[in-house]
N, C-alpha and C positions, 0 to 999 in steps of 0.2 A: 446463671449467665445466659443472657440472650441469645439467638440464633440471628445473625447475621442475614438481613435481604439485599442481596444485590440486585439492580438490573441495570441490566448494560446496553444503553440502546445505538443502536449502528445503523445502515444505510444501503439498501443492494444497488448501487450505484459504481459497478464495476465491483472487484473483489477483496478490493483492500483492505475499508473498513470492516466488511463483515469477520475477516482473519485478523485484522488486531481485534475485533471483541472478541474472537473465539480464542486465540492469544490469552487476553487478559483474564478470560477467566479461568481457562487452563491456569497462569499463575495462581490467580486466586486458591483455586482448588487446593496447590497444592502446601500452598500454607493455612489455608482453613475449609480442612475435609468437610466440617458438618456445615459450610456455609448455604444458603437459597440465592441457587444463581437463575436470571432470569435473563437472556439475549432477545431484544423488539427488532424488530427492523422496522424503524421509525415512516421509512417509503413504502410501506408494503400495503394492499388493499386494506388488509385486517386492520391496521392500525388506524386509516383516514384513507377516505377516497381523493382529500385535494391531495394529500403529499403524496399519494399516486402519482396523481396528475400531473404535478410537479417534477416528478423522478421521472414521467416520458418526457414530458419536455427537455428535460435537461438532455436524455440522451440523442431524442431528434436533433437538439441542434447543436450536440457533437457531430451525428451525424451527417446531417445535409449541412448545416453552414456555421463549422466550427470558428471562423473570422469573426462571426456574430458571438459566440460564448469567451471569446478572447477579450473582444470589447465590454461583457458586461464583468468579466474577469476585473480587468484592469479600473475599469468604471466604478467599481465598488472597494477598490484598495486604498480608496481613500479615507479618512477618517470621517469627514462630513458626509460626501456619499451613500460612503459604505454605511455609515448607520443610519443612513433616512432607509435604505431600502433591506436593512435587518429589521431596521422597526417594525415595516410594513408587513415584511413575511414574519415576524414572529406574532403577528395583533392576529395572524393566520393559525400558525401553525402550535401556539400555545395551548390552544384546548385539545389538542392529538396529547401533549403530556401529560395536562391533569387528569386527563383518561387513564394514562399508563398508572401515574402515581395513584389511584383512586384503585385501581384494578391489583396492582401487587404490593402498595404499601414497601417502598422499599427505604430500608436503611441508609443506603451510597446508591448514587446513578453515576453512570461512568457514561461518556457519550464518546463514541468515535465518528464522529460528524459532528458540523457545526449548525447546523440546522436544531437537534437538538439539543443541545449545549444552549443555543441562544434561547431557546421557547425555555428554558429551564432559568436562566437569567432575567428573565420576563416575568415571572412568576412572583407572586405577594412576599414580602418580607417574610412572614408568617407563615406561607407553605414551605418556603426553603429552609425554614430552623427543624423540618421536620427529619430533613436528609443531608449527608455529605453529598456537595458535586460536584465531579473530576470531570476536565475532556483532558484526553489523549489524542495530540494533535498527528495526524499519519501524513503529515510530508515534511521534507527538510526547508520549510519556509514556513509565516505566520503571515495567511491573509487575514484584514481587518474581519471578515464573518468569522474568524475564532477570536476574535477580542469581547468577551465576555466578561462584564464588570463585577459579578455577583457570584462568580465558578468559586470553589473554593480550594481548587485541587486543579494544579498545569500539571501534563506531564510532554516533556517534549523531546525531539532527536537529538541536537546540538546545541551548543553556548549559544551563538548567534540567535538561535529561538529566542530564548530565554531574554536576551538585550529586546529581540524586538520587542515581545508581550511587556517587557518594564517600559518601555518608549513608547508602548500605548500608554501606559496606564495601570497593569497589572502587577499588583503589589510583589515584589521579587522573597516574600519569603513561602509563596504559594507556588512557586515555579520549581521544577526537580527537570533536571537534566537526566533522561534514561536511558534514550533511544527509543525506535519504534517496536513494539511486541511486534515478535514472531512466533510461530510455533517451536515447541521444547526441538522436534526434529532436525531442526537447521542448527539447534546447538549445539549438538551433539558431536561430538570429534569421525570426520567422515574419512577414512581411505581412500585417495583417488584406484585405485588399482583393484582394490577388494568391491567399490560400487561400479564398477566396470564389467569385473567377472561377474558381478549379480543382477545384471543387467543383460549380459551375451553382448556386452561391445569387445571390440579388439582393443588390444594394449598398443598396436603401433602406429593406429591412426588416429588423426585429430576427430575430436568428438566437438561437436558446433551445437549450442541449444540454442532451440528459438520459440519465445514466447510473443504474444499479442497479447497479453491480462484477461484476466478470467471471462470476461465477456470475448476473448477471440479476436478484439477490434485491432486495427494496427494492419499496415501494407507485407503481409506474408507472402499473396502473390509474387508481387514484386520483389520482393527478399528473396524466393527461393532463385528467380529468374536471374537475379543478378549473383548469386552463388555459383550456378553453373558453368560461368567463368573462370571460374577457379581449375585449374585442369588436377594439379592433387586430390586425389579422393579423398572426401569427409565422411566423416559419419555424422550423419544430421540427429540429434531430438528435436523434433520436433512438435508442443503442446499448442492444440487450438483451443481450448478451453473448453464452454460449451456451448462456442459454434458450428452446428454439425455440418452445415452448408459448406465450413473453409474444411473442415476434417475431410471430407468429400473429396473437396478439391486437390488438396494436400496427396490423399492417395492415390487419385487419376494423375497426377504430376511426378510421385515418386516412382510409376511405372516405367519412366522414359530418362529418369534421372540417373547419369555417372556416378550420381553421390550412393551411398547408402541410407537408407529413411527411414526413419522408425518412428509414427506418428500414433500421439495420442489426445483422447479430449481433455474430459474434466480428471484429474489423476492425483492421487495420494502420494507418490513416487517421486514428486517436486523435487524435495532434500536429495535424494537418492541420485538423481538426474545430475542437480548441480552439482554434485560433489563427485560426478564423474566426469563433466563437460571440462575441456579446456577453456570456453569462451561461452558466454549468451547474447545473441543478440537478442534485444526486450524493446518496448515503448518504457521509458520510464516512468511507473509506475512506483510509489512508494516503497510497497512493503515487498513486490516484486525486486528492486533494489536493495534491500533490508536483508530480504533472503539469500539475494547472491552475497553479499558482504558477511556476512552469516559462514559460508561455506568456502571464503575466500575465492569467489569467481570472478574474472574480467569482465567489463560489460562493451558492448557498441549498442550506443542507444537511438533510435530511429524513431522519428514521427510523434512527438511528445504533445499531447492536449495541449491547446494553449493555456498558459498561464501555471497552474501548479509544477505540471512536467516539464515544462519549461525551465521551470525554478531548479527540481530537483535533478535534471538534466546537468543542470550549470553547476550544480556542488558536485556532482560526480566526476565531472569533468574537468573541474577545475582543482580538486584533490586527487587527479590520476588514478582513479579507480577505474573509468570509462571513458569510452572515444565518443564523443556526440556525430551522429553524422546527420550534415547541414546540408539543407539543399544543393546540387551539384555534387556533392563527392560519391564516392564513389564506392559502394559498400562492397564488392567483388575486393576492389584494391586493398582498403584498409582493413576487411578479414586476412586477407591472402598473406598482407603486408607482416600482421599480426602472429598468425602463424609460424611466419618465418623467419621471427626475432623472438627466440624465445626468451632471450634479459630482457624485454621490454614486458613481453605478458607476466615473465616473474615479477618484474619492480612492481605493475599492477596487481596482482596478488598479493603482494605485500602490504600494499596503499590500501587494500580492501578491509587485510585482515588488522591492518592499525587502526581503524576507523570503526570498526566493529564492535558493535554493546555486546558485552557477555550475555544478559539474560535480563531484558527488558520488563517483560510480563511479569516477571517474578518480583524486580525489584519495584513497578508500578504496584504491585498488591502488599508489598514491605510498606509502599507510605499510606497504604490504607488501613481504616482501623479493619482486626480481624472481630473482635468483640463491640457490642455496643452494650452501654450499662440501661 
């Protein structure tokens, strides 16, 4: 019996992907010990200097002029569009895979980005019979850069996925409804009271988490400023990820703050945190949303990338898991608010925890083969 080659290639384009492929092969792993797992980050120098190039861009013009990444967002959600300008970047970015495939010979590729995904669907009739390939789509929407005619393996968060990729085009008996991996951590049955005391928080005060996604990005300045309105004391978490610049800041702030603060960067303690928080405010980020629904946390979700968190924004919100706040409101009020009706944060705890995949990773690695003959 053969030994199983995986590689799983993923995206350092904020944090998400890289943690559903680390996810999924965590699953992997733990239904096929002896398998060869192999995780690329398909944007990384090592892999190509364009898809470098590419991965700053992308985040420059989140950063200076995210109206611009909205428009090529939307500019590409269309069927005719969207695939003149897949074509284009995969006649690109297709030799970065046959590199990959050439270098580790693998049996299954699993893509948690659609960049790779698409260069893999690009690829010769005759290179693809060589290997299974799955993408695992990480938001709770299907843009046209995951419609991929040649995958052979969907795995996605909700039904509505599932209708859209058939509405493209995607044969529905390749499609698996899973949810998005997470780490085994967030699955794990949490005590709010016992991650409390293992923390050194208090039992009688509200505990507020605030993330900005693993790159730190997201209006935390202003989040904390608008907290201090609140006149009951909180106890803040607060994660800057690993921007050390806001970490900085965060603890020159926490100096003069009513609240109590307890800030950290890049952190293992995630689960830990959430399963002690009553509430997180986050940018909605996918798998950031995954984890709090994971742990049964309320969200208020602020300042969302145009276009995907936008998307995943509006299912949060519109299934009562999380309060979206829109320009003009007022995030002091609707924390404060929050707090102070506690059947409301329950009912969202509830809406979190019904909405919730048991153990995504695992059952994404159940539809893979573990053996190849």
């Amino acid at each position: 019996m053969k030994q199983v080659r995986y590689l799983i290639v993923t995206a350092s384009v904020g944090s998400g992907h890289e943690k559903a492929a680390a996810a999924v092969a965590n699953g992997i792993r733990r239904q096929c010990r002896d398998a060869e797992i192999n995780i690329v980050d398909f944007m990384s120098m090592k892999t190509s200097l364009v898809n470098a190039f590419m991965k700053s861009c992308y985040l420059n013009m989140l950063h200076f002029v995210p109206n611009l990444y909205e428009f090529m967002y939307q500019f590409t959600a269309g069927r005719k569009k969207g695939g003149l300008i897949k074509w284009l970047m995969a006649s690109v970015i297709v030799y970065s895979m046959k590199g990959l495939i050439n270098k580790y010979k693998p049996d299954i590729i699993v893509c948690t980005h659609p960049f790779p995904a698409d260069a893999i669907s690009h690829l010769s009739e005759r290179r693809r019979k060589k290997f299974v390939s799955c993408a695992v789509i990480t938001d709770y929407s299907v843009h046209q850069m995951w419609v991929c005619h040649h995958m052979d393996k969907y795995f996605v968060a909700i039904d509505s996925m599932k209708d859209q990729l058939i509405e493209a085009g995607i044969r529905e008996d390749i499609i698996h409804v899973t949810g998005i991996p997470v780490d085994v951590e967030f699955i794990r049955p949490h005590d709010r009271a016992e991650s409390r005391k293992e923390l050194g928080l208090k039992s009688d005060i509200p505990v507020v988490m605030m993330m900005g996604g693993g790159l730190g990005l997201g209006g935390m300045d202003v989040a904390m400023g608008e907290l201090e309105k609140i006149d009951r004391i909180l106890q803040l978490l607060i994660i800057t990820g690993k921007n050390n610049d806001l970490k900085k800041r965060v603890e020159t702030f926490a100096l003069q703050s009513h609240h109590e603060i307890t800030v950290v960067g890049y952190t293992d303690k995630v689960p830990l945190m959430m399963a002690a928080a009553d509430l997180l405010i986050t940018k909605p980020g996918a798998l950031t949303l995954t984890e709090a629904m994971s742990v049964g946390l309320p969200m208020v979700l602020h300042e969302p990338i145009p276009g995907p968190e936008t998307d995943n924004a509006r299912y949060m919100s519109e299934g009562g898991m999380a309060v979206w706040l829109h320009s003009g409101d007022s995030l002091s009020k609707i924390v404060g608010g929050l707090l102070n009706e506690p059947e409301t944060l329950k009912a969202m705890r509830s809406k979190t925890i019904e909405n919730k995949s048991s153990d995504a990773a695992y059952a994404i690695a159940g539809y893979m083969e573990c053996d190849v003959e």
